[in-house]
C-alpha positions in Angstrom: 166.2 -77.5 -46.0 162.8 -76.0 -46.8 159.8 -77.7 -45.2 156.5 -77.2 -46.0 153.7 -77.6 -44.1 151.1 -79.3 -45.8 147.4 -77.5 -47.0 146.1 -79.9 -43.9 147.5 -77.4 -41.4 147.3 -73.9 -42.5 143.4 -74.8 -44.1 142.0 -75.9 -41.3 138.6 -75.7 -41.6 137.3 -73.9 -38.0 133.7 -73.5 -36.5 132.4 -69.9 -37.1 132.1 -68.3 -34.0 128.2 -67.8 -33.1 127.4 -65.2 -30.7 125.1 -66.3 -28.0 121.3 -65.6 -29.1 120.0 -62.5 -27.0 117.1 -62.4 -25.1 114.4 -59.9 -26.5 112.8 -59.1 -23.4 114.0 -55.8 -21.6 112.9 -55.8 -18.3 112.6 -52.2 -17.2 113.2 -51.3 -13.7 111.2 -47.8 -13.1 113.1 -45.7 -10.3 111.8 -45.3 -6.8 109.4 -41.9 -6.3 110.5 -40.0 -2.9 107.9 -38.3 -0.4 108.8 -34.9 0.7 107.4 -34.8 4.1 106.9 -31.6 6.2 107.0 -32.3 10.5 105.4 -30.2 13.1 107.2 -27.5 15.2 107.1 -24.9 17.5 108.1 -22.0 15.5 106.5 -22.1 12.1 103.5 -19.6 11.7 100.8 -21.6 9.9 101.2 -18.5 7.3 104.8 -19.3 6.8 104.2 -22.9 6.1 101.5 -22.4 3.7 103.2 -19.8 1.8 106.9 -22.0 2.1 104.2 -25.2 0.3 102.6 -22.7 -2.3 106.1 -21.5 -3.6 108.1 -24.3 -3.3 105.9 -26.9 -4.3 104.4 -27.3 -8.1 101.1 -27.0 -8.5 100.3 -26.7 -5.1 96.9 -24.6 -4.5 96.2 -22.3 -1.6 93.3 -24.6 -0.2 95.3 -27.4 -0.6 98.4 -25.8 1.3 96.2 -25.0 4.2 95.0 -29.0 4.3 98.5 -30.1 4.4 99.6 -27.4 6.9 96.1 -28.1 9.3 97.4 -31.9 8.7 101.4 -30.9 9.4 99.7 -29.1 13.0 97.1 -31.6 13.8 99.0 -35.1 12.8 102.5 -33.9 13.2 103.6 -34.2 9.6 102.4 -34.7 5.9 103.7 -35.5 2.4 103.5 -32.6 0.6 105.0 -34.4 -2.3 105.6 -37.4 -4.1 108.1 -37.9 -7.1 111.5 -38.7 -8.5 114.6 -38.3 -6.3 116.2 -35.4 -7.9 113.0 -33.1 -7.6 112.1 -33.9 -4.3 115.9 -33.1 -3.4 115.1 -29.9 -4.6 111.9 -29.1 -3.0 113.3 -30.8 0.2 116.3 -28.5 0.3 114.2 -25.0 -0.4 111.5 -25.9 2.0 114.4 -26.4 4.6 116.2 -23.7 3.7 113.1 -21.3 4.2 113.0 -22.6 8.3 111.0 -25.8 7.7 111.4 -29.0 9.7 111.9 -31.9 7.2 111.5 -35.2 8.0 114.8 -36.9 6.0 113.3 -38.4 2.0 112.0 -41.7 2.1 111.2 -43.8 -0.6 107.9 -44.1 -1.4 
């Protein structure tokens, strides 16, 4: 016996699926800049320092080295720079690796 199903089942009529309506705001969330900072010590030659800041450091000029390096001596540290975490990484690492005493990254 042979049944058939009747037009009622198989043409359903069925909501069309809607996507939810997007917002079109984009909220942008900027990554945190990272301070490089140098501390004072008891081995560093203030030469050494300010020649460590004027090769490591972009844009860093000779008078400006030897303000941060008076400030590193006089204050105990300084920020010698200020920027996203992968370059400060970098300039965190060399300035270490060349016998300066780093204070660990910090967010700015």
């Amino acid at each position: 016996m042979v049944t058939r199903l009747s037009a009622n089942v198989y043409g359903m009529a069925t909501a069309p699926t809607v996507a939810p309506e997007r917002s079109s705001q984009v909220v942008r969330k900027l990554y945190p800049n990272y301070k490089v900072i140098v501390l004072n010590d008891d081995f560093n030659t203030f030469q050494h320092v300010a020649e460590c800041l004027l090769k490591y450091i972009p844009g860093m000029s000779s008078d400006r080295a030897w303000d941060l390096t008076n400030q590193i001596h006089h204050e105990g540290q300084a920020i010698v720079w200020v920027g996203p975490q992968e370059q400060a990484e970098l300039y965190h690492q060399q300035l270490r690796r060349d016998g300066l005493t780093m204070a660990p990254l910090e967010a700015a």
